[in-house]
N, CA, C and O atoms as a CHARMM CRD file, in Angstrom:
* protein
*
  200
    1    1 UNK  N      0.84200  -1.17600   0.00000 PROA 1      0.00000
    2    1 UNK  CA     0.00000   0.00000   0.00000 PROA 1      0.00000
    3    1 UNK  C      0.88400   1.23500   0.00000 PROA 1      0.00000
    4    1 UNK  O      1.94300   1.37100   0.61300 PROA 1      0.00000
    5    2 UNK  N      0.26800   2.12400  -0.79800 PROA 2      0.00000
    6    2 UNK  CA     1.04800   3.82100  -0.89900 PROA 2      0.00000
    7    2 UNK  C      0.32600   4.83900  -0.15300 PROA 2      0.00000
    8    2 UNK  O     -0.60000   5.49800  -0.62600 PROA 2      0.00000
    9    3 UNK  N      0.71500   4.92900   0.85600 PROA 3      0.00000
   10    3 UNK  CA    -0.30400   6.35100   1.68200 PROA 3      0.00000
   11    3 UNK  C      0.29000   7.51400   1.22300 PROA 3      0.00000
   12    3 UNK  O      1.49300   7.38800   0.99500 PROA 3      0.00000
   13    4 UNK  N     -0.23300   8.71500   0.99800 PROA 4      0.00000
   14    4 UNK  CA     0.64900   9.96300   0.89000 PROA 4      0.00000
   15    4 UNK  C     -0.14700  10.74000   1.84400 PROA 4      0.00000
   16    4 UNK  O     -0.93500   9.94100   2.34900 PROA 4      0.00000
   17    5 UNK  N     -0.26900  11.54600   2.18400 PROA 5      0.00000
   18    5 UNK  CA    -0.53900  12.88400   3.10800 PROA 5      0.00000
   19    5 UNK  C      0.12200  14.16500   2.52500 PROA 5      0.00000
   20    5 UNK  O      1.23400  14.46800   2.09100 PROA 5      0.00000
   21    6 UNK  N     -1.34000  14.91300   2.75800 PROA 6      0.00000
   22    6 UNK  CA    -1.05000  16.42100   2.55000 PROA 6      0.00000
   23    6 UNK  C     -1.54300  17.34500   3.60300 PROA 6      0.00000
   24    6 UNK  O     -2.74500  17.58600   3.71400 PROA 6      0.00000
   25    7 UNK  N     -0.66900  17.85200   4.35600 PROA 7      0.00000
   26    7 UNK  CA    -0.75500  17.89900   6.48800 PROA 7      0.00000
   27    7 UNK  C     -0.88300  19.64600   6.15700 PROA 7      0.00000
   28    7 UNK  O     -0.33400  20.41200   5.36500 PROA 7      0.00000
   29    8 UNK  N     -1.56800  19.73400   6.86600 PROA 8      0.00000
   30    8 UNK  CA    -1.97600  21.10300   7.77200 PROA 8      0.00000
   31    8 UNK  C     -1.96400  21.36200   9.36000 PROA 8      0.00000
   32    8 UNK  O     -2.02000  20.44400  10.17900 PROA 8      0.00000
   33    9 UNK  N     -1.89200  22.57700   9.65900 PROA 9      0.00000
   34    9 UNK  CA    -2.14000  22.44600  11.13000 PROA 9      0.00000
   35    9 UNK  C     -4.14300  22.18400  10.88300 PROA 9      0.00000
   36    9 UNK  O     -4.50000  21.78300  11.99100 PROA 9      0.00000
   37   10 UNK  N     -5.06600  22.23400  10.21500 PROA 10     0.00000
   38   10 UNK  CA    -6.47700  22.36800  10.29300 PROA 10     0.00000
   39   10 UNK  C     -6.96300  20.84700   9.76300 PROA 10     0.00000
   40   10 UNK  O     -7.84600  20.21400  10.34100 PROA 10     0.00000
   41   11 UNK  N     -6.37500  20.44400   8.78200 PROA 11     0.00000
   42   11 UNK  CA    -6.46500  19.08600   8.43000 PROA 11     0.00000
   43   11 UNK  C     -5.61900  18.33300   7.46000 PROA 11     0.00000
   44   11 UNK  O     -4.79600  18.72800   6.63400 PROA 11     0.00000
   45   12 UNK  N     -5.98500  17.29800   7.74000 PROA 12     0.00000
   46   12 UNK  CA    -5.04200  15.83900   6.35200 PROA 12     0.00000
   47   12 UNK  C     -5.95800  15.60900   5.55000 PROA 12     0.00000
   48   12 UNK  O     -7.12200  15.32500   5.83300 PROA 12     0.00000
   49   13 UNK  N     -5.32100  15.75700   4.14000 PROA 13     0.00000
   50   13 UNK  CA    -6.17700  15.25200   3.40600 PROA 13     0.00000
   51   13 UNK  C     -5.15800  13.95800   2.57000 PROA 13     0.00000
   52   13 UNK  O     -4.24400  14.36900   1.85500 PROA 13     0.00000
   53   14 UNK  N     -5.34600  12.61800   2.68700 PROA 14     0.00000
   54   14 UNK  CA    -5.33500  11.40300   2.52600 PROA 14     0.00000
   55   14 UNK  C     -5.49500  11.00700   0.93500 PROA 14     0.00000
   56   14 UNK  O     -6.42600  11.31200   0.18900 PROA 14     0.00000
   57   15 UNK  N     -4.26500  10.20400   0.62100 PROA 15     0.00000
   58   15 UNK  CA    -4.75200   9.47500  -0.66100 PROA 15     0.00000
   59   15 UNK  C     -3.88800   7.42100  -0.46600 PROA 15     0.00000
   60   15 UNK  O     -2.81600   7.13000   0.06400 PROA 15     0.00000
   61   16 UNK  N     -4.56100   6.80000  -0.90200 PROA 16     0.00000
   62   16 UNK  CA    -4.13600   5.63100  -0.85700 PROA 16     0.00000
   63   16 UNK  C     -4.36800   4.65300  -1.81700 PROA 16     0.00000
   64   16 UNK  O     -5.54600   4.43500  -2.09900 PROA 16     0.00000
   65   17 UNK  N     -3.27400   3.85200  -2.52500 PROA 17     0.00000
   66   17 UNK  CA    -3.31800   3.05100  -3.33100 PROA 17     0.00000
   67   17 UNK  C     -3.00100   1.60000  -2.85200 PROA 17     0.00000
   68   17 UNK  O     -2.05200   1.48100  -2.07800 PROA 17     0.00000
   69   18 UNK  N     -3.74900   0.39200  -3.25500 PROA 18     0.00000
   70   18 UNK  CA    -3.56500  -0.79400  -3.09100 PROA 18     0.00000
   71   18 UNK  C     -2.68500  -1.76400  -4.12300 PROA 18     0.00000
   72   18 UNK  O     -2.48200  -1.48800  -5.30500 PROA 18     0.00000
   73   19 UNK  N     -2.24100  -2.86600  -3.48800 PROA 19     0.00000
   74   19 UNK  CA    -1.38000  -3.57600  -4.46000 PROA 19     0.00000
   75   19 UNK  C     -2.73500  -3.85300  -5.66800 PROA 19     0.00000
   76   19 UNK  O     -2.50800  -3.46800  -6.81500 PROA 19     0.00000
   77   20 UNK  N     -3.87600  -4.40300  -5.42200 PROA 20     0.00000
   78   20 UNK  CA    -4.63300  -4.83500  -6.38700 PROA 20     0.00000
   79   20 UNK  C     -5.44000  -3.63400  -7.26700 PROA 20     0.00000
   80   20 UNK  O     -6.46800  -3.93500  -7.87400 PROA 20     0.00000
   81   21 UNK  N     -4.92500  -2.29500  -7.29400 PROA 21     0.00000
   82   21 UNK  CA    -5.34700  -0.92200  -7.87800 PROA 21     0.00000
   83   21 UNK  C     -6.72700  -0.30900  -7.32800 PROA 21     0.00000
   84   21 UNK  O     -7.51100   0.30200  -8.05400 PROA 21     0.00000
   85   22 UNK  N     -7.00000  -0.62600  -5.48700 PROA 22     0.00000
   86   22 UNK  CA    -7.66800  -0.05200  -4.81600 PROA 22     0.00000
   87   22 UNK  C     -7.34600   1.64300  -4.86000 PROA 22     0.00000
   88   22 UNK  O     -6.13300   1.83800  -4.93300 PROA 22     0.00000
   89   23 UNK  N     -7.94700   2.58300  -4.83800 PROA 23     0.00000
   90   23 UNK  CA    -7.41500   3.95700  -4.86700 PROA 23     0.00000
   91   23 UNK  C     -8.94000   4.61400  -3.82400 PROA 23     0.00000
   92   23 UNK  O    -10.10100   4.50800  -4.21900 PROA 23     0.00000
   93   24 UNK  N     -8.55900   5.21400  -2.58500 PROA 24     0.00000
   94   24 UNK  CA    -8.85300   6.04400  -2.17900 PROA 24     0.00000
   95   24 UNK  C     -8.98300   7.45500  -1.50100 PROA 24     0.00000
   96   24 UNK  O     -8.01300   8.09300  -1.91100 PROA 24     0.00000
   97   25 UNK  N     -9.44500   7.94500  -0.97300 PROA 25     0.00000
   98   25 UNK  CA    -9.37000   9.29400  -0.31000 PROA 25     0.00000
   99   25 UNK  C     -9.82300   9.53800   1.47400 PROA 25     0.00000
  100   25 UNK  O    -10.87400   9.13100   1.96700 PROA 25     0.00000
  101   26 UNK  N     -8.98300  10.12200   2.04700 PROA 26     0.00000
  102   26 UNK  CA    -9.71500  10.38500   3.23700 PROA 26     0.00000
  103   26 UNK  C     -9.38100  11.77200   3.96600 PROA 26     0.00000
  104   26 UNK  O     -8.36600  12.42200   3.71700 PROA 26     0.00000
  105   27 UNK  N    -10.37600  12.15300   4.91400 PROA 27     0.00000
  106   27 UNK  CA    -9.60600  13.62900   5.56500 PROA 27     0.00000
  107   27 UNK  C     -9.92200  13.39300   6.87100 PROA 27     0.00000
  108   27 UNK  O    -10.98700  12.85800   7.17900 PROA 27     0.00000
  109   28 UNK  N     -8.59700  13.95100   8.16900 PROA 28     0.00000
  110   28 UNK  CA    -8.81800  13.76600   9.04200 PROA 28     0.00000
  111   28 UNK  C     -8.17600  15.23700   9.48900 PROA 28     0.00000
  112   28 UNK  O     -7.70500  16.20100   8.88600 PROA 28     0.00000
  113   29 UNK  N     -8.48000  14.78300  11.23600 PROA 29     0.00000
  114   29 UNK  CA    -7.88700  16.31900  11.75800 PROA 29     0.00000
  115   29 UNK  C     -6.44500  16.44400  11.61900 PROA 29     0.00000
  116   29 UNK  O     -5.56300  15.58600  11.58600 PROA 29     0.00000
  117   30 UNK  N     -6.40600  17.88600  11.53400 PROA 30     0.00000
  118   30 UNK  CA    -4.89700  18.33600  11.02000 PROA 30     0.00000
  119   30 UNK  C     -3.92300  17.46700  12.15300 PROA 30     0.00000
  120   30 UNK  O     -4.25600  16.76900  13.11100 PROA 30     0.00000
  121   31 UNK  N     -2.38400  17.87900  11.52700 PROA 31     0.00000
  122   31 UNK  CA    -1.32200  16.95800  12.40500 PROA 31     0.00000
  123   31 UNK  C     -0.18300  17.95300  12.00500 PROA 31     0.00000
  124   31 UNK  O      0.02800  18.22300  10.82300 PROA 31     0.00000
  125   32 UNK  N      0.64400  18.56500  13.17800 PROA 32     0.00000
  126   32 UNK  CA     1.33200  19.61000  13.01600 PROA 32     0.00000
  127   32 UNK  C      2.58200  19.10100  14.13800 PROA 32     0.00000
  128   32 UNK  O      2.78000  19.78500  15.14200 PROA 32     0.00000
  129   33 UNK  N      3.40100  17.84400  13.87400 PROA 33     0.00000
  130   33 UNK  CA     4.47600  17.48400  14.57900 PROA 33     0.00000
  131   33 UNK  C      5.25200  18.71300  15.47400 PROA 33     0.00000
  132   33 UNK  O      6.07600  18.31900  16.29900 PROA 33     0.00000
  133   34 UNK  N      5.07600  19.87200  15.37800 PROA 34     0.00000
  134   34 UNK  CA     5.93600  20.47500  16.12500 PROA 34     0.00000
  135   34 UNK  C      4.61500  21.16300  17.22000 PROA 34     0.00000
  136   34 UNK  O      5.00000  21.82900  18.18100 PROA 34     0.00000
  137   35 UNK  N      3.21900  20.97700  17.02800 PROA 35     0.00000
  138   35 UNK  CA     2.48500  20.94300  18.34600 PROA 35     0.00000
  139   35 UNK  C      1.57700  20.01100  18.80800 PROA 35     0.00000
  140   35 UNK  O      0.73900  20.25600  19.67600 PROA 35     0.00000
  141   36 UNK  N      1.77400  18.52800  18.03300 PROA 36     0.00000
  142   36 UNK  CA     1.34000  17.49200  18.33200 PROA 36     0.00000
  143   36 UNK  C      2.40300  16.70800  19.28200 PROA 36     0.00000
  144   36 UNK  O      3.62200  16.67200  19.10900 PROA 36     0.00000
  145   37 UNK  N      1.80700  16.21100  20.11900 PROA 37     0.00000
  146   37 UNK  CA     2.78000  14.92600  20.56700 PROA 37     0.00000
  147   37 UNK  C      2.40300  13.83300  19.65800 PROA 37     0.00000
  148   37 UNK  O      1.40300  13.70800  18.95100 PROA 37     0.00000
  149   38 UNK  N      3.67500  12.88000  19.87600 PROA 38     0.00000
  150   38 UNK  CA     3.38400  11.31700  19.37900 PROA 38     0.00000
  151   38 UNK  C      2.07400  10.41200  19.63200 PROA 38     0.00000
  152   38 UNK  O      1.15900  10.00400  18.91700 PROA 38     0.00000
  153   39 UNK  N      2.29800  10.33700  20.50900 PROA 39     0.00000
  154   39 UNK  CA     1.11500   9.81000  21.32200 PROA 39     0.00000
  155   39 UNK  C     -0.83900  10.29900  20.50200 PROA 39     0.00000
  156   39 UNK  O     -1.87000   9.63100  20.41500 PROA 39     0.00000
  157   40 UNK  N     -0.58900  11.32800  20.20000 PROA 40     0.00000
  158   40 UNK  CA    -1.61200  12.17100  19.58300 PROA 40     0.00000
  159   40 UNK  C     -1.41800  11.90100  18.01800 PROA 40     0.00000
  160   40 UNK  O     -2.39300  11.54300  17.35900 PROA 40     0.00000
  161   41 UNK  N     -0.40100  12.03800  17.53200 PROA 41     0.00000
  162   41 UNK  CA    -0.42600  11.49900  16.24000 PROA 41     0.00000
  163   41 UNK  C     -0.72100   9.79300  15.97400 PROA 41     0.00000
  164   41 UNK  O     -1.45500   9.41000  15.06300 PROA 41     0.00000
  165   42 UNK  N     -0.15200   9.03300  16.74700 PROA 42     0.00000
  166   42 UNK  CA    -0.28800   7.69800  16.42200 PROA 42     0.00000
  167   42 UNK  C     -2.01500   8.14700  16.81600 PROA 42     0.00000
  168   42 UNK  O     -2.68800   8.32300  15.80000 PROA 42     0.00000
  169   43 UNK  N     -2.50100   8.27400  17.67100 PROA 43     0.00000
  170   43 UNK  CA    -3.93200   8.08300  17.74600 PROA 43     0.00000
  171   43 UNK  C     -5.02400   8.69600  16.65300 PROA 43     0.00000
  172   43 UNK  O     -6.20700   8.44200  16.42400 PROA 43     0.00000
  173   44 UNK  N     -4.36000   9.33500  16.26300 PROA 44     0.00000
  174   44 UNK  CA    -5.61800  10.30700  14.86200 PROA 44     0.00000
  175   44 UNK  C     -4.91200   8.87900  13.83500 PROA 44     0.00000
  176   44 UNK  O     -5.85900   8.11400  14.02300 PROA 44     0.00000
  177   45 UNK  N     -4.23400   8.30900  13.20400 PROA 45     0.00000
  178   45 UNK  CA    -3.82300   7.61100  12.60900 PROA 45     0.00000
  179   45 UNK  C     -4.14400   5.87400  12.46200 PROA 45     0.00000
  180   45 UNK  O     -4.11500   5.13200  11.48000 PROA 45     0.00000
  181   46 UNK  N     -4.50600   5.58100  14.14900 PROA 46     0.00000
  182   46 UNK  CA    -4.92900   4.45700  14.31600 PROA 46     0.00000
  183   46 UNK  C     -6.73100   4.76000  14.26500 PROA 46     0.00000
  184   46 UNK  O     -7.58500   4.18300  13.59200 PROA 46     0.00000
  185   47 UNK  N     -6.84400   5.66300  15.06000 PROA 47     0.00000
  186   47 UNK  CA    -8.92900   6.02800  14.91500 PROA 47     0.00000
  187   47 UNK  C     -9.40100   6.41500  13.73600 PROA 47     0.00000
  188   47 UNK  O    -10.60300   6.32400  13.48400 PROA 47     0.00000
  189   48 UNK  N     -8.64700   6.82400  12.99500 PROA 48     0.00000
  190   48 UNK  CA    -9.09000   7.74700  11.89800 PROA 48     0.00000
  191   48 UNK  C     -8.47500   6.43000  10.45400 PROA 48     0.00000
  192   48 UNK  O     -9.16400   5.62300   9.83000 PROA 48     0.00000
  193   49 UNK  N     -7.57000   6.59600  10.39600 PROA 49     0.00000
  194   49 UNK  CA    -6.80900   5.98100   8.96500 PROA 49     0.00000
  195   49 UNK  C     -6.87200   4.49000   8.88300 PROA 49     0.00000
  196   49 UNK  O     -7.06100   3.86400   7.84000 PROA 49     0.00000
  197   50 UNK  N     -6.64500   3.81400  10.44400 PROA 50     0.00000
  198   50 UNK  CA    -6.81600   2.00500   9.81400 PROA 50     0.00000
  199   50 UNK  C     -8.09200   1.95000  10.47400 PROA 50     0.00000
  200   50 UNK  O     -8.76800   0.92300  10.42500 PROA 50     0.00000
């Protein structure tokens, strides 16, 4: 699988490709590593993306 991300501090907007030519889209809340903790990123990533 190919995830890409396009990050804001307001939101992600999500694209993803599958080995079998699945292609989708998703948007979640923004992710801004220098006022997110880890902890906060893995969690928008695990609730939101898988």
């Amino acid at each position: 699988m190919i995830l890409i991300a396009d990050s804001g501090s307001t939101k992600v907007d999500w694209a993803y490709f599958t080995p079998n030519g699945e292609v989708g889209r998703l948007k979640t809340m923004g992710i801004n590593p220098a006022h997110v903790s880890d902890e906060a990123i893995v969690a928008v990533l695990s609730g939101e993306i898988l």
